[in-house]
N, C-alpha and C positions, 0 to 999 in steps of 0.2 A: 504494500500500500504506500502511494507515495504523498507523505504530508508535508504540505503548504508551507512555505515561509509566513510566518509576522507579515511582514511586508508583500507578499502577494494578497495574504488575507483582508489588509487593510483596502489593495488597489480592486478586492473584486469586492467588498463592501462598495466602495467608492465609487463603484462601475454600474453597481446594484443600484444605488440610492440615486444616481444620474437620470438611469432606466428608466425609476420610479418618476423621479420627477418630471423627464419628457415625457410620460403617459399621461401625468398627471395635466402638464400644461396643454398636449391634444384635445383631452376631454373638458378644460376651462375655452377652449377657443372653439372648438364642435360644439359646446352648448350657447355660448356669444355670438358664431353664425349661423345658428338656428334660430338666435333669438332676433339677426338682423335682418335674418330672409323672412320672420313673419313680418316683422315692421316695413318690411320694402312691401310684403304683397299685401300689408293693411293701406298702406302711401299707393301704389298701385290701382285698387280697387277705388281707392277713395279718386285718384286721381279720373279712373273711365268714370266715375258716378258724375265728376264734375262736366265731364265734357259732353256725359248728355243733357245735363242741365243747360250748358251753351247753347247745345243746338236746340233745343228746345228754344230758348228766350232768341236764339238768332230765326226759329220761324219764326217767332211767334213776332217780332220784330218784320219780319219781310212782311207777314198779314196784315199788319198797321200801314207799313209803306203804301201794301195796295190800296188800301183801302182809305189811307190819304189822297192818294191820286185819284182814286175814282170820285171822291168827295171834291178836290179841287176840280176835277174835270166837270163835274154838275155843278160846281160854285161858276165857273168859267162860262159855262153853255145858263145857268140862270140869268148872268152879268149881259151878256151879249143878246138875250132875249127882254130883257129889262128897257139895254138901249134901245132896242126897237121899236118895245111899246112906247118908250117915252117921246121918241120922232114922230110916232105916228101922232100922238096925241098933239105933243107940238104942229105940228101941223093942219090940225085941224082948228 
């Protein structure tokens, strides 16, 4: 049986507790980016919820345009039948 130096015993402790501790430090940084990829797919989800709310408020915004335009186009077409009557009557 062949027994260890002092000195090899202390360097395969030392080799041991290294071991331990780079295991140790995988599983504090495997739990911190698992704790960063739910936050990114919470920021994520939150982010596509915003961007249907945009396009929502951006139709809902185009529906207003039209319906501004079609409102000044009958402001426009009332103004222009307005002057008319009031020619005619002038002139009479």
């Amino acid at each position: 049986m062949n027994v260890l130096s002092r000195k090899q015993n202390i360097m395969n402790e030392i080799k041991k507790v290294k071991q331990e501790w780079i295991m140790d430090q995988k599983v504090i940084l495997r739990a911190k980016l698992n704790q960063m990829k739910a936050k990114n797919d919470l920021i994520q989800s939150e982010k596509d919820i915003l961007k249907e709310e945009i396009d929502v408020l951006k139709t809902k915004e185009q529906e207003w345009k039209t319906k501004e335009n079609e409102l000044n186009s009958k402001l426009q077409d009332t103004l222009r039948e307005n002057k008319i009557l009031k020619r005619i009557l002038q002139g009479k």
